[in-house]
CHARMM-style PDB file with segment names, atoms N, HN, CA, C and O in Angstrom:
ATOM      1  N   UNK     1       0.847  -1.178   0.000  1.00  0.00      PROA
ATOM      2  CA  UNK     1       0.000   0.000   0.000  1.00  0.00      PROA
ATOM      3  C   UNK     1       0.884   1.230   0.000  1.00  0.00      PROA
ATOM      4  O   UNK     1       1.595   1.435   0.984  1.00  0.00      PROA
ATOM      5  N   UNK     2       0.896   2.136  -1.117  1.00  0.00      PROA
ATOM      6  HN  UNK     2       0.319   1.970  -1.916  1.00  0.00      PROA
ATOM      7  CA  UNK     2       1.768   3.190  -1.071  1.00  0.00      PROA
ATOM      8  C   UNK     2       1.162   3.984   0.049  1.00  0.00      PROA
ATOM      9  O   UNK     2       0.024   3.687   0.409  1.00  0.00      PROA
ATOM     10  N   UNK     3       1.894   5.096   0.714  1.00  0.00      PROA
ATOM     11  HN  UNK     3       2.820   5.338   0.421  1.00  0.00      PROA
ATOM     12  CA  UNK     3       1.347   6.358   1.430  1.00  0.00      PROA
ATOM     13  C   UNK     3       0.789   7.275   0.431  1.00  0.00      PROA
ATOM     14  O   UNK     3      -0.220   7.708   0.988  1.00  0.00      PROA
ATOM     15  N   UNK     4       0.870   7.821  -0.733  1.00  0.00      PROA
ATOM     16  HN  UNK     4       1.689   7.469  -1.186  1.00  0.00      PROA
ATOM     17  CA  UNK     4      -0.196   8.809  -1.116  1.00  0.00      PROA
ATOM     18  C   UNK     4      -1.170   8.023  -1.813  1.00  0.00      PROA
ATOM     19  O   UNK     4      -1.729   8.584  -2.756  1.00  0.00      PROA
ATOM     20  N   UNK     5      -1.470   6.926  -1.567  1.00  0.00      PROA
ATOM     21  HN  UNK     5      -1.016   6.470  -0.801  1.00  0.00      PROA
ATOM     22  CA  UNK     5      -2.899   6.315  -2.000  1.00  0.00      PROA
ATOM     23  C   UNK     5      -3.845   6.916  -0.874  1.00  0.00      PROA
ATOM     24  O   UNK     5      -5.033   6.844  -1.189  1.00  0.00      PROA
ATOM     25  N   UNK     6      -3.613   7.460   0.296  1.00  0.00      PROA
ATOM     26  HN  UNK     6      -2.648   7.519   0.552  1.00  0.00      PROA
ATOM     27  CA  UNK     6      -4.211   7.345   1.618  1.00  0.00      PROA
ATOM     28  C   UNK     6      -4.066   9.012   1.484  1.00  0.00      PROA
ATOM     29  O   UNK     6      -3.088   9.700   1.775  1.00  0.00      PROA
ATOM     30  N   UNK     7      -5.211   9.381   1.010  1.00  0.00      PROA
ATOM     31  HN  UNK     7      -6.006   8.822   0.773  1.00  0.00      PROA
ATOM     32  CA  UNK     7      -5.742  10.950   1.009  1.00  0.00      PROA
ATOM     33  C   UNK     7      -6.944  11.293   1.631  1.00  0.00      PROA
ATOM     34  O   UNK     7      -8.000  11.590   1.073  1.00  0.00      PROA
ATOM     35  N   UNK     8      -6.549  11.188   3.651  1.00  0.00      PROA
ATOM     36  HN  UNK     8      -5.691  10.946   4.105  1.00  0.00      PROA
ATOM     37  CA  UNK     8      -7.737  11.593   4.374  1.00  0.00      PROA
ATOM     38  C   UNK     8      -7.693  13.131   4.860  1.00  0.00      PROA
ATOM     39  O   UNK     8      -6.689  13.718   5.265  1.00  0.00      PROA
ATOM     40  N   UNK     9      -8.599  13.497   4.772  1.00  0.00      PROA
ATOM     41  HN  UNK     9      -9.414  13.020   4.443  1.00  0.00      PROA
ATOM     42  CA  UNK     9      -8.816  14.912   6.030  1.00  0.00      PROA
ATOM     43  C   UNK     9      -8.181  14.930   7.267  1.00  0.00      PROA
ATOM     44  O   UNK     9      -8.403  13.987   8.026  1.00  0.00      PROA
ATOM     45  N   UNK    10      -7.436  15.818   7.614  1.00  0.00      PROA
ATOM     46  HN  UNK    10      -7.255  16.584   6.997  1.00  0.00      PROA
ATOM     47  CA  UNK    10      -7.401  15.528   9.412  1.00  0.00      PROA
ATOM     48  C   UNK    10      -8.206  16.411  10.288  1.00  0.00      PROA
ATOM     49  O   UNK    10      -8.494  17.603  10.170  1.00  0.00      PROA
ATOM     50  N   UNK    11      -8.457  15.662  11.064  1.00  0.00      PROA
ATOM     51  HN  UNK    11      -8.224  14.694  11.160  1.00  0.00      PROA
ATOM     52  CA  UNK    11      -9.040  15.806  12.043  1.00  0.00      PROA
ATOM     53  C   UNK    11      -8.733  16.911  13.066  1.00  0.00      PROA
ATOM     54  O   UNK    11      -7.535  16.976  12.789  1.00  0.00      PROA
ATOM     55  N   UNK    12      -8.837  17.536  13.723  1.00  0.00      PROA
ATOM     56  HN  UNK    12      -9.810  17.483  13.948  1.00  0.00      PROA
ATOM     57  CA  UNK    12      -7.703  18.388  14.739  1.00  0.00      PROA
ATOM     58  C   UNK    12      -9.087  18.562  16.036  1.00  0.00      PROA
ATOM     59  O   UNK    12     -10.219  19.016  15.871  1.00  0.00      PROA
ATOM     60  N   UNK    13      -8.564  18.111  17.056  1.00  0.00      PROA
ATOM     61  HN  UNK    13      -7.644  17.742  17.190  1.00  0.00      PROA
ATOM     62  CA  UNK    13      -9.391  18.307  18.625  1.00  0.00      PROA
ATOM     63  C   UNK    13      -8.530  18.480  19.322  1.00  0.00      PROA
ATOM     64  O   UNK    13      -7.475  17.943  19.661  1.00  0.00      PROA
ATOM     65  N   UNK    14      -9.435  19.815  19.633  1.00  0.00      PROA
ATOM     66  HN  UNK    14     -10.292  20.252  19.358  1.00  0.00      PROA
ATOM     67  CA  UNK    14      -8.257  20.562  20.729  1.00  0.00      PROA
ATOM     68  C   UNK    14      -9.399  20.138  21.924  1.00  0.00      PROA
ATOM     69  O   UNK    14     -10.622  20.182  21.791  1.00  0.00      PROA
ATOM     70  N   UNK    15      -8.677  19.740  23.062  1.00  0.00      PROA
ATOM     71  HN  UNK    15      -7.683  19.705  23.170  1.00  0.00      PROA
ATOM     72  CA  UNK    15      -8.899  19.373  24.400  1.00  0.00      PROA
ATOM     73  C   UNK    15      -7.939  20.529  25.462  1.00  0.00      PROA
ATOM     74  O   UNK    15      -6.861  21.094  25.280  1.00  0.00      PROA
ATOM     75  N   UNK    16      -8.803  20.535  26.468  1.00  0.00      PROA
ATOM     76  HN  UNK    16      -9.679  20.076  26.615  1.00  0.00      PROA
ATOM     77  CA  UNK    16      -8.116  21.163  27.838  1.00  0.00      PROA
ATOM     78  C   UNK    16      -8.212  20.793  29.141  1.00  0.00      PROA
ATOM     79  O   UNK    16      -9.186  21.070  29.842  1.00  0.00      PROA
ATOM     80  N   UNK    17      -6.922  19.965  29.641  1.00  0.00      PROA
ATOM     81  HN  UNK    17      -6.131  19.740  29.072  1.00  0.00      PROA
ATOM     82  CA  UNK    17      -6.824  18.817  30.217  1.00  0.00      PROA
ATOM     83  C   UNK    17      -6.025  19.578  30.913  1.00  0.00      PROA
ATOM     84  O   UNK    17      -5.259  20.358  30.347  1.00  0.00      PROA
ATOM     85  N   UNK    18      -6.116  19.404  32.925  1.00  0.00      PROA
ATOM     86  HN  UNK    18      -6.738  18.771  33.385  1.00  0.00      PROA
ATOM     87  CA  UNK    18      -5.000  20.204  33.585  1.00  0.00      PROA
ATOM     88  C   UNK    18      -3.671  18.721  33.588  1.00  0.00      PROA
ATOM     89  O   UNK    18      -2.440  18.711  33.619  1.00  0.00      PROA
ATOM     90  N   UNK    19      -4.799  17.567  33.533  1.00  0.00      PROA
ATOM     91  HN  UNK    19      -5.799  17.576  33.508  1.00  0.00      PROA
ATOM     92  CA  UNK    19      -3.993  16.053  34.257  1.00  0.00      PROA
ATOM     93  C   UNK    19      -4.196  15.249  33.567  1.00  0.00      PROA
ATOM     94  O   UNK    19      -5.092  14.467  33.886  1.00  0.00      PROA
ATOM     95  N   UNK    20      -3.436  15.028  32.220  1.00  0.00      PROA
ATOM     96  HN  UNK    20      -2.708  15.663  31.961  1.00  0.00      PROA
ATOM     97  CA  UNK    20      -3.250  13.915  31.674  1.00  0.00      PROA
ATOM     98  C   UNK    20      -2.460  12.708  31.280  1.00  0.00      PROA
ATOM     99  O   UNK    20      -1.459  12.919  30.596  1.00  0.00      PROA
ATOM    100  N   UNK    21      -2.732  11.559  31.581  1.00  0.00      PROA
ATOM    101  HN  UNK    21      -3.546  11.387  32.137  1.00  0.00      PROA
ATOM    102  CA  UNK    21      -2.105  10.188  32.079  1.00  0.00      PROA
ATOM    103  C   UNK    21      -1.518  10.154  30.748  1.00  0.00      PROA
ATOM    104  O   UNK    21      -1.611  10.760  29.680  1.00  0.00      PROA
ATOM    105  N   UNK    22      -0.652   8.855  31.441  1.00  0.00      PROA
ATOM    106  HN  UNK    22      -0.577   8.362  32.308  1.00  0.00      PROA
ATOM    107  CA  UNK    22      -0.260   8.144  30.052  1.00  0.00      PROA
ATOM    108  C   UNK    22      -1.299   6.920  29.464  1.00  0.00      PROA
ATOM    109  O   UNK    22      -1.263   6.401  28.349  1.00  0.00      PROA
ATOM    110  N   UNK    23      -2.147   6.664  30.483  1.00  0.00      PROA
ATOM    111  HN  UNK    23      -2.176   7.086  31.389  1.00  0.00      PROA
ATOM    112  CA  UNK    23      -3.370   5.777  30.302  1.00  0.00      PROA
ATOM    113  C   UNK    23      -4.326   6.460  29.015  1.00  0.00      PROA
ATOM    114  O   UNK    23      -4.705   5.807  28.042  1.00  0.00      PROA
ATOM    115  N   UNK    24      -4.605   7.845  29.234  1.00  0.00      PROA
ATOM    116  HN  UNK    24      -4.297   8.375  30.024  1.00  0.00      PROA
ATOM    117  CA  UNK    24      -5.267   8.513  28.456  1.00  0.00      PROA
ATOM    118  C   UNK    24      -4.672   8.600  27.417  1.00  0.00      PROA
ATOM    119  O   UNK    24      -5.358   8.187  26.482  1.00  0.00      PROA
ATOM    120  N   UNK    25      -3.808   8.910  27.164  1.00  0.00      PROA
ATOM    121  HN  UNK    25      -3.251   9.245  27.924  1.00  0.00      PROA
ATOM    122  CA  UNK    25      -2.667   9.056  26.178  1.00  0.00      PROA
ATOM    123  C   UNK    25      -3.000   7.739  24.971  1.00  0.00      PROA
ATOM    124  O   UNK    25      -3.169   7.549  23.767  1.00  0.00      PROA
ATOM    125  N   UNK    26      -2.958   7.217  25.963  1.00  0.00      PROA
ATOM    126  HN  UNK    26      -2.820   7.372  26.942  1.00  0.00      PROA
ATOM    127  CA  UNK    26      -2.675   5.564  25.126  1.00  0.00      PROA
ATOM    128  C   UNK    26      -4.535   5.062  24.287  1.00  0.00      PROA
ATOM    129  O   UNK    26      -4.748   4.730  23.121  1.00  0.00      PROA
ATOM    130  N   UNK    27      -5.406   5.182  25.285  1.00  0.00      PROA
ATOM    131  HN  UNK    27      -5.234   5.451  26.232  1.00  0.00      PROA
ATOM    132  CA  UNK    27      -6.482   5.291  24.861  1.00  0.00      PROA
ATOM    133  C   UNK    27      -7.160   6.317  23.386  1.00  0.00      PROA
ATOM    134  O   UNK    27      -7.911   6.070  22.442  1.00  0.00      PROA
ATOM    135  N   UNK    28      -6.384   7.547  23.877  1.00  0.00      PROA
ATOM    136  HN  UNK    28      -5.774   7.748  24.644  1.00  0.00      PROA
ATOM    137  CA  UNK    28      -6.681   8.352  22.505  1.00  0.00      PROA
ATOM    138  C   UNK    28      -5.972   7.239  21.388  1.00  0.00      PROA
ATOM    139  O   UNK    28      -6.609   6.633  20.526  1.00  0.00      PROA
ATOM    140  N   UNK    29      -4.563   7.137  21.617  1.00  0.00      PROA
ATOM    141  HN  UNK    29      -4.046   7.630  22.316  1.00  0.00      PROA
ATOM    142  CA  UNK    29      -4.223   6.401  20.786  1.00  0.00      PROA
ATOM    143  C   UNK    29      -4.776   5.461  20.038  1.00  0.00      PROA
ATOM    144  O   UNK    29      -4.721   5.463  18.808  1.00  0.00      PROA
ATOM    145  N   UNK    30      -5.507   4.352  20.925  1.00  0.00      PROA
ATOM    146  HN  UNK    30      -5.551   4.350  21.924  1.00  0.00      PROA
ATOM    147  CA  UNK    30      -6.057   3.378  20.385  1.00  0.00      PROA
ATOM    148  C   UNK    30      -7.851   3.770  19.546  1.00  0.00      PROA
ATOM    149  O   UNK    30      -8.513   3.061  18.788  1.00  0.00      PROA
ATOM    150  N   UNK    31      -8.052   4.711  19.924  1.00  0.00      PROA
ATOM    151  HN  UNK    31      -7.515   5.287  20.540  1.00  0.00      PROA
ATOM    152  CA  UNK    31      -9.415   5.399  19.964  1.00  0.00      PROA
ATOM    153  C   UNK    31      -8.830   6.064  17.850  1.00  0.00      PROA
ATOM    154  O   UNK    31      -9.603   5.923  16.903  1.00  0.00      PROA
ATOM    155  N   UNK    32      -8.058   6.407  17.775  1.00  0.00      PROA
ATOM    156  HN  UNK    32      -7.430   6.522  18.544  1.00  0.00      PROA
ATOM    157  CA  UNK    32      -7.391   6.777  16.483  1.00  0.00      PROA
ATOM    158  C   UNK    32      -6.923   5.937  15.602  1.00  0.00      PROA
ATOM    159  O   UNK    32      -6.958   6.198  14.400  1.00  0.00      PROA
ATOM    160  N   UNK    33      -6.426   4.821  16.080  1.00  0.00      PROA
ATOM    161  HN  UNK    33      -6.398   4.609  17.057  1.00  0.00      PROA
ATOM    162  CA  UNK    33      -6.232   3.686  15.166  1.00  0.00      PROA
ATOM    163  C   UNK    33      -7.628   2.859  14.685  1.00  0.00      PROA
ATOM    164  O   UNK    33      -7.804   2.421  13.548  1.00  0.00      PROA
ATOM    165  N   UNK    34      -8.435   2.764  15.639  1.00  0.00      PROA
ATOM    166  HN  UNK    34      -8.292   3.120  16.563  1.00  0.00      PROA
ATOM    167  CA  UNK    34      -9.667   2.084  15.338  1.00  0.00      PROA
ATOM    168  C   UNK    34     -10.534   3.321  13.906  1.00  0.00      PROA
ATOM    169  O   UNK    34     -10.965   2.961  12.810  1.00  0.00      PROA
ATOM    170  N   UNK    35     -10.528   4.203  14.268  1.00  0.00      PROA
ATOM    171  HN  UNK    35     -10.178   4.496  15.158  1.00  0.00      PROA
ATOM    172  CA  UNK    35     -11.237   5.656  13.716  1.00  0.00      PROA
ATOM    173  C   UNK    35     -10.615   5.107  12.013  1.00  0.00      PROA
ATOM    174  O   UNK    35     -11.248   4.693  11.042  1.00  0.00      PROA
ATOM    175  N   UNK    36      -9.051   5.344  12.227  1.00  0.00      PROA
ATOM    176  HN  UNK    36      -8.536   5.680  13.015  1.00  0.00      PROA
ATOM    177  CA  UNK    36      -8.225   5.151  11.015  1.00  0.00      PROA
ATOM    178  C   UNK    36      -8.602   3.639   9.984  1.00  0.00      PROA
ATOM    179  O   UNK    36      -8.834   3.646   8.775  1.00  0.00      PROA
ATOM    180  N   UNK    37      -8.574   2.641  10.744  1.00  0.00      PROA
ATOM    181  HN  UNK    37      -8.386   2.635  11.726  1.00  0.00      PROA
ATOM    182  CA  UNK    37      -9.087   1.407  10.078  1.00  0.00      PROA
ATOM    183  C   UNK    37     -10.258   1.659   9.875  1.00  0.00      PROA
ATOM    184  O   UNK    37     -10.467   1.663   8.662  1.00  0.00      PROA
ATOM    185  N   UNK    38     -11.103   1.866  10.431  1.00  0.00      PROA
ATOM    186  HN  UNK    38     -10.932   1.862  11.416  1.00  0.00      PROA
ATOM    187  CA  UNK    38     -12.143   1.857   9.712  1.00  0.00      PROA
ATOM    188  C   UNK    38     -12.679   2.366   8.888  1.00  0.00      PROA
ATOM    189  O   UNK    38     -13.717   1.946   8.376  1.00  0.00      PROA
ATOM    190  N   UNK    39     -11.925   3.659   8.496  1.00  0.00      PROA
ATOM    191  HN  UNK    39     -11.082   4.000   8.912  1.00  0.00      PROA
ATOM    192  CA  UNK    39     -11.890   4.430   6.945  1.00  0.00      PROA
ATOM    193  C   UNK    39     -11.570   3.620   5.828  1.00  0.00      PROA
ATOM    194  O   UNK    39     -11.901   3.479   4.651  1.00  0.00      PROA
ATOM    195  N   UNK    40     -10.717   3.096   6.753  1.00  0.00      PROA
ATOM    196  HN  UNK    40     -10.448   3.211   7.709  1.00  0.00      PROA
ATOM    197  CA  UNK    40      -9.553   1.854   5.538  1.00  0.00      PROA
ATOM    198  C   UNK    40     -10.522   1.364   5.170  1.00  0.00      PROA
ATOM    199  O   UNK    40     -11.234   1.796   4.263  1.00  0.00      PROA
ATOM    200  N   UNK    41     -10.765   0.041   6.042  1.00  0.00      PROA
ATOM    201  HN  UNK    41     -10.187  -0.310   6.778  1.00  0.00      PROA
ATOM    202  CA  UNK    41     -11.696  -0.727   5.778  1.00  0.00      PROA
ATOM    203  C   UNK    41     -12.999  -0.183   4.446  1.00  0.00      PROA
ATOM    204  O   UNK    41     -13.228  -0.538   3.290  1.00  0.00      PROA
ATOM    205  N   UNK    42     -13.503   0.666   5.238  1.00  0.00      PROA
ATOM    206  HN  UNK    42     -13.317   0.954   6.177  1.00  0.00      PROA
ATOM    207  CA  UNK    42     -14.607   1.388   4.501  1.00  0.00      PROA
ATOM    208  C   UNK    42     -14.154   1.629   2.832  1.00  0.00      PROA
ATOM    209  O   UNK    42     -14.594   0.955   1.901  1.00  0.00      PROA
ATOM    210  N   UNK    43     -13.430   2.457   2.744  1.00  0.00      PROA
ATOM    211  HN  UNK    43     -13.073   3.004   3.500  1.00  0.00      PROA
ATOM    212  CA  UNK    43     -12.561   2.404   1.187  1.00  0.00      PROA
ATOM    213  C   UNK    43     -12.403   0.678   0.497  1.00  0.00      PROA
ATOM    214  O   UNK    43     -12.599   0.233  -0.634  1.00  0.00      PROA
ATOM    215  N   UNK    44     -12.060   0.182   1.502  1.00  0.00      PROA
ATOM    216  HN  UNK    44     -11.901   0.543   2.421  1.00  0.00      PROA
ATOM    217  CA  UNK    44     -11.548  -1.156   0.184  1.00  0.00      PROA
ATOM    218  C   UNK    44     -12.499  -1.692   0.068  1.00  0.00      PROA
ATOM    219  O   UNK    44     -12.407  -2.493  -0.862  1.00  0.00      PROA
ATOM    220  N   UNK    45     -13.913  -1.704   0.760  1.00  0.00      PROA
ATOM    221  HN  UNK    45     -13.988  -1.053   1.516  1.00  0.00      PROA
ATOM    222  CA  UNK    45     -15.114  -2.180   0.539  1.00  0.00      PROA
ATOM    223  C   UNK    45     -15.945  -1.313  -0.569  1.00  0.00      PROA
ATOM    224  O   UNK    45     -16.940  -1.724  -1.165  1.00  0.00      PROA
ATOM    225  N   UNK    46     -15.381  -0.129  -0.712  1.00  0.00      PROA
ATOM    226  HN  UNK    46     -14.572   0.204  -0.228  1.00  0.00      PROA
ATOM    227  CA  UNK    46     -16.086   0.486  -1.850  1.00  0.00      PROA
ATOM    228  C   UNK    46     -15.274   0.399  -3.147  1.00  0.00      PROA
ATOM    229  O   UNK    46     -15.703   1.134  -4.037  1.00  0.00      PROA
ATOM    230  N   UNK    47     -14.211  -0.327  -3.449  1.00  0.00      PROA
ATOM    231  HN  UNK    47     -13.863  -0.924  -2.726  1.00  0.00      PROA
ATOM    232  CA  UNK    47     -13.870  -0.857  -4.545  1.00  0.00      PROA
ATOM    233  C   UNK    47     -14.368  -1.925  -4.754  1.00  0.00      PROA
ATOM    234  OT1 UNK    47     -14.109  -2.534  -5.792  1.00  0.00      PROA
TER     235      UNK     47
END
């Protein structure tokens, strides 16, 4: 899969957090990868 086959929008959320974990951290993380596949996904199902 090349990288400029993959022409998404980004996203940008600004949050205001006095105390944030690395738990949270990691959750956004995973909360973005799921978001990301499933675009994927979504695209190769519409070919």
């Amino acid at each position: 899969m090349e990288s400029s086959a993959i022409d998404k929008p980004i996203l940008s959320v600004a949050i205001r957090v006095s105390d944030l974990s690395i738990e949270d951290l990691e959750a956004i993380s995973a909360i973005n990868r799921i978001a990301l596949n499933s675009d994927y996904m979504a695209d190769i199902l519409k070919d």
